[in-house]
C-alpha positions as CSV (number, residue, x, y, z in Angstrom):
1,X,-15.4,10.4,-49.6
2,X,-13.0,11.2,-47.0
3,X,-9.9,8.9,-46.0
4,X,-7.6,8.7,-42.5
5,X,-4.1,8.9,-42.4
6,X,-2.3,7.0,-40.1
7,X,1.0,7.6,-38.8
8,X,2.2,4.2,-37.4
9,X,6.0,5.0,-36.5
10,X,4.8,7.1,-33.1
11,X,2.7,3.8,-32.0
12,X,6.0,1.6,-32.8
13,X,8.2,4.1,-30.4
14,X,5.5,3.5,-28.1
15,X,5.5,-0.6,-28.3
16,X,9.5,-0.3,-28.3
17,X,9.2,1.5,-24.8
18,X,6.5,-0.2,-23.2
19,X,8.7,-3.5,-24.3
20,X,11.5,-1.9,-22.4
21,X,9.7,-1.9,-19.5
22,X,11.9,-4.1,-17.4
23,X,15.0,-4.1,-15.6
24,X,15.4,-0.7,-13.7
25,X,12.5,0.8,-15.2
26,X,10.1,-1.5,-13.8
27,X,11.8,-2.1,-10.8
28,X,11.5,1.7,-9.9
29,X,7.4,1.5,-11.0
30,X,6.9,-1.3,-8.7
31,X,9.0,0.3,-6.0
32,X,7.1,3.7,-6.6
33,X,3.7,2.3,-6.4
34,X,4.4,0.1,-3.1
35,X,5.9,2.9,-1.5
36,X,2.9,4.7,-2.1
37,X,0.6,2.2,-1.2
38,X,2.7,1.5,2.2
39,X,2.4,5.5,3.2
40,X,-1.3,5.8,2.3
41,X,-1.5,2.4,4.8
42,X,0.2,3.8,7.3
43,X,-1.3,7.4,7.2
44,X,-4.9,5.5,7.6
45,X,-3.6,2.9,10.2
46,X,-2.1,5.0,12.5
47,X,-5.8,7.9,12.4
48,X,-7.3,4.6,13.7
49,X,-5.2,3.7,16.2
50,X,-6.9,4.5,19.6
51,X,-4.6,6.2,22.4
52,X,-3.6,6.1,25.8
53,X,-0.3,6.5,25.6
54,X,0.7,6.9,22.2
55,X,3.1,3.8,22.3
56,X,1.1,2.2,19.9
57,X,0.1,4.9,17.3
58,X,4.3,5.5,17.9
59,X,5.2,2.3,16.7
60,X,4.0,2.4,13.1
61,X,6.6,1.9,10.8
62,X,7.2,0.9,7.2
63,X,9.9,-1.4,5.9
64,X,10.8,-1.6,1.9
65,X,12.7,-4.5,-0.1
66,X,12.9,-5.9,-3.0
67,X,11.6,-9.4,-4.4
68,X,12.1,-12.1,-6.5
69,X,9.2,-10.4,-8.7
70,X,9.5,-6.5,-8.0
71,X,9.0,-4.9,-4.8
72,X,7.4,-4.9,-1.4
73,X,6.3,-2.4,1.3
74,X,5.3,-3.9,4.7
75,X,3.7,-2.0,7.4
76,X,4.1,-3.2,10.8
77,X,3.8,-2.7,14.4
78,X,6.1,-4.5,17.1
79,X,4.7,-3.4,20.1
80,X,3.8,-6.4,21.9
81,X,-0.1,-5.5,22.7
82,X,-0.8,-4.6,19.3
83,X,-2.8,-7.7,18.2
84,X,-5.0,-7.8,21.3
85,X,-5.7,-4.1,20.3
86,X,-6.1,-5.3,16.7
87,X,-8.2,-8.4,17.4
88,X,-9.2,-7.6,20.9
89,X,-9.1,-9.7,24.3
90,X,-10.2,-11.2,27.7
91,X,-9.7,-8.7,30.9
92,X,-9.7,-10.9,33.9
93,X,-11.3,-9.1,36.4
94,X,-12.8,-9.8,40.2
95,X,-16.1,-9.9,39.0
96,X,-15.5,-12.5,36.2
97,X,-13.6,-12.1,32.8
98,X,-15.2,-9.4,30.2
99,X,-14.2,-9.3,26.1
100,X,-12.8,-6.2,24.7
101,X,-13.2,-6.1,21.4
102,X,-10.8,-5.5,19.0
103,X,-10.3,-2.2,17.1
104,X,-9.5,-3.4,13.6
105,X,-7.4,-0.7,12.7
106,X,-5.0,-2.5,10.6
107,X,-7.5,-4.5,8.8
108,X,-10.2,-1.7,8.6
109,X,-7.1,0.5,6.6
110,X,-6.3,-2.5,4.7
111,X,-9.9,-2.8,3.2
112,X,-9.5,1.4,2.7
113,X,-6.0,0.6,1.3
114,X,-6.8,-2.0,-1.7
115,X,-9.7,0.1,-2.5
116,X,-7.5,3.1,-3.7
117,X,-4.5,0.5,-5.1
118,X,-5.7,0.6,-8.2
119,X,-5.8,4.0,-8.7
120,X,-2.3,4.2,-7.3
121,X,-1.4,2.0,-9.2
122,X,-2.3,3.6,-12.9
123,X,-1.8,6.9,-12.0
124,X,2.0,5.6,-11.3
125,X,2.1,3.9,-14.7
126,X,0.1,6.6,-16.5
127,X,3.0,9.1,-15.2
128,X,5.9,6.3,-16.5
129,X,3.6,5.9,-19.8
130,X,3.7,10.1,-20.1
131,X,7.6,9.9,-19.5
132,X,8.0,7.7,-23.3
């Protein structure tokens, strides 16, 4: 008959850390994995982003700061065309008004986006996790 040892005081340093998970420690994960999610975003918003000029594709930017619950990362674009580019728009013309449709870049990287959060998401905590 064979028997299993188990050494219980390594899994109670591990409870006591993951417990400790708050404050600064979890402020920095959540920072960590919105930052990264925000610059995976905005790497995939601005490949879709058509050009003429390069005023739009230009005008990508990121903006960090902290909430009530963690952390956010907002990607955004103020130049002033941007949602008719996004969601597209009438062209008046002297042969009658035509649609343009919209390019969907920002919503198209979204969808792209929340497909890889997760795995951003625990390959961030599995790093914190490996830290203890």
């Amino acid at each position: 008959m064979s028997s299993i040892k188990v050494e219980m005081q390594g899994l109670l340093d591990f409870q006591k850390q993951i417990q400790k998970l708050s404050g600064r420690s979890k402020e920095r994960l959540c920072k960590n994995i919105a930052t990264e999610t925000a610059k995976v975003l905005f790497d995939k918003v601005k490949q879709k982003t058509p050009v003429k000029t390069g005023r739009l594709k230009r005008n990508w930017k990121i903006k960090g700061e902290r909430t009530s619950n963690g952390y956010m990362s907002v990607v955004y674009n103020q130049t002033y065309y941007a949602p008719f580019v996004e969601y597209g728009h009438i062209v008046h013309t002297k042969k009658g008004d035509k649609w343009v449709e919209g390019r969907y870049m920002l919503t198209k990287a979204q969808k792209e986006t929340l497909d890889l959060y997760t795995k951003i998401a625990t390959k961030h905590v599995n790093n914190y996790l490996r830290g203890i």
